[in-house]
N, C-alpha and C positions, 0 to 999 in steps of 0.2 A: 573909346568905343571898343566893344568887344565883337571875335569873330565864331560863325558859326560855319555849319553845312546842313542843308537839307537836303535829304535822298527821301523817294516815295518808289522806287520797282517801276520803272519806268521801261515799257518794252513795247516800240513801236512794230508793227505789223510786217513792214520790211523785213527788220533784223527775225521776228520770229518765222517768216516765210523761205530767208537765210538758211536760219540755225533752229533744227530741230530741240537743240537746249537752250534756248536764245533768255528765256523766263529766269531758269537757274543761271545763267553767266551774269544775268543783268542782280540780280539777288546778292550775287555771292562778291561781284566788284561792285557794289553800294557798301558792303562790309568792311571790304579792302579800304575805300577811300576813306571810309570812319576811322578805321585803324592810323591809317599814314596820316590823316586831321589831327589826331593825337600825340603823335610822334611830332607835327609842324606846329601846335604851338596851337591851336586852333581852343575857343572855352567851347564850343556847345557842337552838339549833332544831334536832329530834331528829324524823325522820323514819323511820316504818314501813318494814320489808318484811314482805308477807302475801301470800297468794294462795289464792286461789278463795275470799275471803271478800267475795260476795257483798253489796252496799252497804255494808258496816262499812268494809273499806276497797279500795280500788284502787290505791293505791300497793304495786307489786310492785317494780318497778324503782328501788331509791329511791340506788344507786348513779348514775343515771344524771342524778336530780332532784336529788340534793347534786350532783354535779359542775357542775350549770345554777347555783345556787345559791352555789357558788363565785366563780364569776363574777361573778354578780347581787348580792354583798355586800361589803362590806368589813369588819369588826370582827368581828361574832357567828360563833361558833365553830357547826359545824354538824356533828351525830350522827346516825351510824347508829343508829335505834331499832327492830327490829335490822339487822344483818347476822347471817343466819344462818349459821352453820359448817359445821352439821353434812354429811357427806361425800354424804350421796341426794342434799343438797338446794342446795349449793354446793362446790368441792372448798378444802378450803381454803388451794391455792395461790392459787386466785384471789381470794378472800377478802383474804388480806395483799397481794396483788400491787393489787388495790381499794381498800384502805387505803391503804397507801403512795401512791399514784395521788392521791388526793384528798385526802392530806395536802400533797403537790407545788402541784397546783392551790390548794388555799385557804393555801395558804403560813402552814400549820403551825396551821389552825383545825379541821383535823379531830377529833369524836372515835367513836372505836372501843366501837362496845356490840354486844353480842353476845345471842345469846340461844336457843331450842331450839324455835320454833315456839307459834303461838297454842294449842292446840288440837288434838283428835282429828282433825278434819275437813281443818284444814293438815295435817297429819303425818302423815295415813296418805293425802295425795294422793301423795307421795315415796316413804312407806313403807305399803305397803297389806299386810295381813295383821298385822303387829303388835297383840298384843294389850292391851300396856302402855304405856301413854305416857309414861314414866318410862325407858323405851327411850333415850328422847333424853338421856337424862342422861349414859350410859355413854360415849354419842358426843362432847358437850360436855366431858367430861371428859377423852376421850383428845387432846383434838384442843387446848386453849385456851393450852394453855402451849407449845403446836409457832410460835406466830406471833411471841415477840420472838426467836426461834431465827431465824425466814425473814428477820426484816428487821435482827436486830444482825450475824447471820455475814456472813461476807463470803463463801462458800457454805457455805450451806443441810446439816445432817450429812446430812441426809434422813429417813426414817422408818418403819415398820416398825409397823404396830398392826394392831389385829383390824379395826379399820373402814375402812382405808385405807393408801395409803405411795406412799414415795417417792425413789427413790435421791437420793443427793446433786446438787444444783443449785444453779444463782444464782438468787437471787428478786428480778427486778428489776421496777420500781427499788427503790431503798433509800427509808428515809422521808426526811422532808425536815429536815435540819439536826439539830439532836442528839436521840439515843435514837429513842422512835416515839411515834405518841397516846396518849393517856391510855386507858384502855380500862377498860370496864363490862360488869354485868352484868343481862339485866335478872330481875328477881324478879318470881316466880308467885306466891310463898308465903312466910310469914315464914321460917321456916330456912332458905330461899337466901340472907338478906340477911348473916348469921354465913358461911354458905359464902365466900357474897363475898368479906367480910372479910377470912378466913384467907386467898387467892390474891392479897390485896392491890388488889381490883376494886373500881371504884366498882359503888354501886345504882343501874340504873332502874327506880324503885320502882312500877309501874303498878298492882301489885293492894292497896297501903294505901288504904281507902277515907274515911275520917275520922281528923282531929288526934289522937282519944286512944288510937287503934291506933298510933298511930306512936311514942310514946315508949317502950315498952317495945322495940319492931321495931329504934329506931334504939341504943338500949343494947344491945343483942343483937348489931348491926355492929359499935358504936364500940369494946366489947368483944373482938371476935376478929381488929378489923382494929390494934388495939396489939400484937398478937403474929403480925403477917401474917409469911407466908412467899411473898412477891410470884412471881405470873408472870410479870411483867413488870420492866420495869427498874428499876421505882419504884412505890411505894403509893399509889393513886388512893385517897385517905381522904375519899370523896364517898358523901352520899346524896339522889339526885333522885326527890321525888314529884311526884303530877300531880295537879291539879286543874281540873273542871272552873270556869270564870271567863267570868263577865260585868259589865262595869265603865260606868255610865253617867251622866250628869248626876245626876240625881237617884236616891232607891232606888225610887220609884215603874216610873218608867222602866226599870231595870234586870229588877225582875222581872214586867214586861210583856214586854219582849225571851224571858227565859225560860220566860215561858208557851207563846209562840209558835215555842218553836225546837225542839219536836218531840225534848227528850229523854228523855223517857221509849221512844221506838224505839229512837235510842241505846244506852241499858242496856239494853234486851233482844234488841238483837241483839249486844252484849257479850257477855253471859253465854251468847248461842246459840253463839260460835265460842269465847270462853275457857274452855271447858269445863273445863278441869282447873284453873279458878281457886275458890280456896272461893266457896260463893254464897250472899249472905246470904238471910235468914229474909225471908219475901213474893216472891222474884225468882222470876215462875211459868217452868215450863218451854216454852223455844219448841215452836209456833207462839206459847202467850198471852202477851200483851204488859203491861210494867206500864202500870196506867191512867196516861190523859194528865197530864200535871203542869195543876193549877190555881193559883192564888195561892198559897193556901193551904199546897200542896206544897212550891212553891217558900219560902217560908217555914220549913217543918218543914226544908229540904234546909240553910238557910242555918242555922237554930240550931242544928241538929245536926253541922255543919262538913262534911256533905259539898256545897257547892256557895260555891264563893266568888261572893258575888253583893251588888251593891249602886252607891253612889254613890263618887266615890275613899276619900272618909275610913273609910268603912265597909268596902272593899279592902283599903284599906292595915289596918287592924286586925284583919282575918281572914288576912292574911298573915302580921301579925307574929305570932299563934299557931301557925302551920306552922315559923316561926322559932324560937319558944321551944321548940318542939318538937325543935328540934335538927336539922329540913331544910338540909342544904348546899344545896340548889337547888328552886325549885318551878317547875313546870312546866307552865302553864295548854293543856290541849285545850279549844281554843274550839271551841263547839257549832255545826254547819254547817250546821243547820236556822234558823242568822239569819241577816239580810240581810247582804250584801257591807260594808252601808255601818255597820252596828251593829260588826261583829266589827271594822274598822277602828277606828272611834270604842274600842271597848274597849281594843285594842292602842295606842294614841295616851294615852289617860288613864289607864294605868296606867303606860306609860312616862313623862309626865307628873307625877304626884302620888301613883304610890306607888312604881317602884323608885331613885328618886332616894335617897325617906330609907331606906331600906334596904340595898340594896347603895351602899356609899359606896366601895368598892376598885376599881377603874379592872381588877387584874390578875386575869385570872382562876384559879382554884383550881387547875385543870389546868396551867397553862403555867406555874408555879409552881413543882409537880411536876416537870414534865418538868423545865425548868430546873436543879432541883437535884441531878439524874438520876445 
């Protein structure tokens, strides 16, 4: 199993009521922990696009922050979590012409995840009057398998659909050295993750909430992606979940950190903008927020697998369950309601003493792929 990070600008209301820079600190230490991900050992950092979602996240631009990131790294392969396609909301030459771009710059560590928007309140800023959200499906469908067309032709057929088109062009640049990125998709709901499958896409798995949802979820993939019929040039046979993670000296320690780091706003302003994600049983409707996490919670979070949380040894063995579970990649959203200097320390010991015994493969799964393209 391989290890990732997810960052999306995450700037609770508090901290910006705080700190008049509250936006830029939370911008600029999501950078920082990508950086020190890189240095620990860490394969992937998968970075949001959202908009107009109000504290949950401000990375809108995240084309702009991978490209920085590019630079700012050396090894760790670096994802759009997403780039959206669909045609309101990006057109999708620029889309492959952004890809291609950042696969140049990071010299063949990009990867391409796609996806249809958070949310009623993202989707209907682009598309206003729509009364389905499932809307976006039609669009993602017409549009996902036009992008290894932009970047293997040598011009582009062009294209002609109900949501968009395009006479024939060159889409330049080309990607970087052979075929194009591995490319994903991310899942709302278990039956995208079989969707996936069959177009031969990796999952980014964001809406599996605990270990024992995931084994059937990930049978469900590993199932329809043996009979893919690939959009791409080759079968991304990956599936990335996320987990929240906090990794400390001691477990004492660890779930002091998370008493303190103000998730329980988190999850409720989650469920306020992913609206169309299932929501489990007690998640009340915004404005009301889930009560504060005490000890206690955090405890109930850690036995019940949703919250990796503890000392290394205790990491690493709640890890190695998301691994028996058949996770190709886990993915830790560190919580941004802790300090600068805790979320570091978490990314340093777990790159440290737990993805050492665990990912032991140098290559990653992606480039692999591509590779054998």
């Amino acid at each position: 199993m391989e290890f990732g990070l997810f960052v999306q600008g995450y700037v609770p209301a508090a901290r910006a009521k705080a700190d008049p820079g509250a936006e830029h600190k939370a911008l600029i230490e999501e950078t920082e922990y990508v950086i020190q991900a890189d240095k620990s050992g860490f394969k992937y950092a998968w970075a949001s696009e959202h908009h107009f979602l109000e504290e949950y996240s401000h990375l809108s631009a995240n084309d702009v922050y991978l490209g920085y990131l590019a630079h700012a790294t050396d090894r760790i392969h670096l994802g759009s979590g997403i780039f959206n396609p669909l045609a309101p909301v990006n057109h999708p030459v620029k889309v492959a012409e952004k890809v291609a771009m950042l696969d140049h710059l990071s010299e063949g560590r990009f990867e391409f995840g796609s996806g249809r928007g958070a949310g009623s309140h993202e989707i209907l800023g682009f598309m206003p009057g729509i009364t389905d959200m499932n809307h976006t499906k039609e669009l993602w469908e017409e549009t996902i398998a036009e992008f290894p067309k932009m970047w293997l032709q040598d011009e582009y057929v062009g294209f002609q659909g109900k949501h968009w088109s395009l006479p024939p062009r060159k889409i330049l640049p080309k990607p970087y050295g052979k075929s194009h990125p591995a490319m994903w998709y991310a899942a709302g709901s278990p039956p995208s993750y079989a969707m996936a499958g069959k177009k031969g896409l990796g999952v980014l798995g964001f809406s599996v909430q605990k270990v024992s949802d995931m084994e059937w979820v990930v049978e469900s993939y590993k199932t329809a992606v043996k009979d893919a019929e690939p959009v791409g040039d080759f079968v991304n046979d990956n599936v990335m979940v996320t987990s929240t993670a906090i990794c400390a000296e001691t477990h004492a320690k660890a779930v002091e950190i998370a008493v303190g780091g103000g998730l329980n706003y988190l999850q409720s302003l989650l469920f306020r903008y992913h609206d169309t994600f299932p929501r489990p049983d007690g998640v009340p409707e915004w404005p009301e927020l889930l009560p504060e996490y005490s000890e206690e919670i955090i405890e109930l979070l850690i036995a019940e697998e949703l919250m990796i949380c503890g000392d290394p040894g205790e990491v690493l063995a709640q890890c190695r369950r998301w691994e028996r579970a058949g996770a190709d990649q886990l993915s830790f959203g560190l919580p941004i309601g802790i300090s600068p200097e805790d979320t570091m320390n978490s990314i340093k010991l777990i790159g440290e003493h737990v993805i050492p015994k665990i990912d032991t493969d140098p290559v990653h799964r992606t480039t692999r792929f591509r590779d054998a393209a």
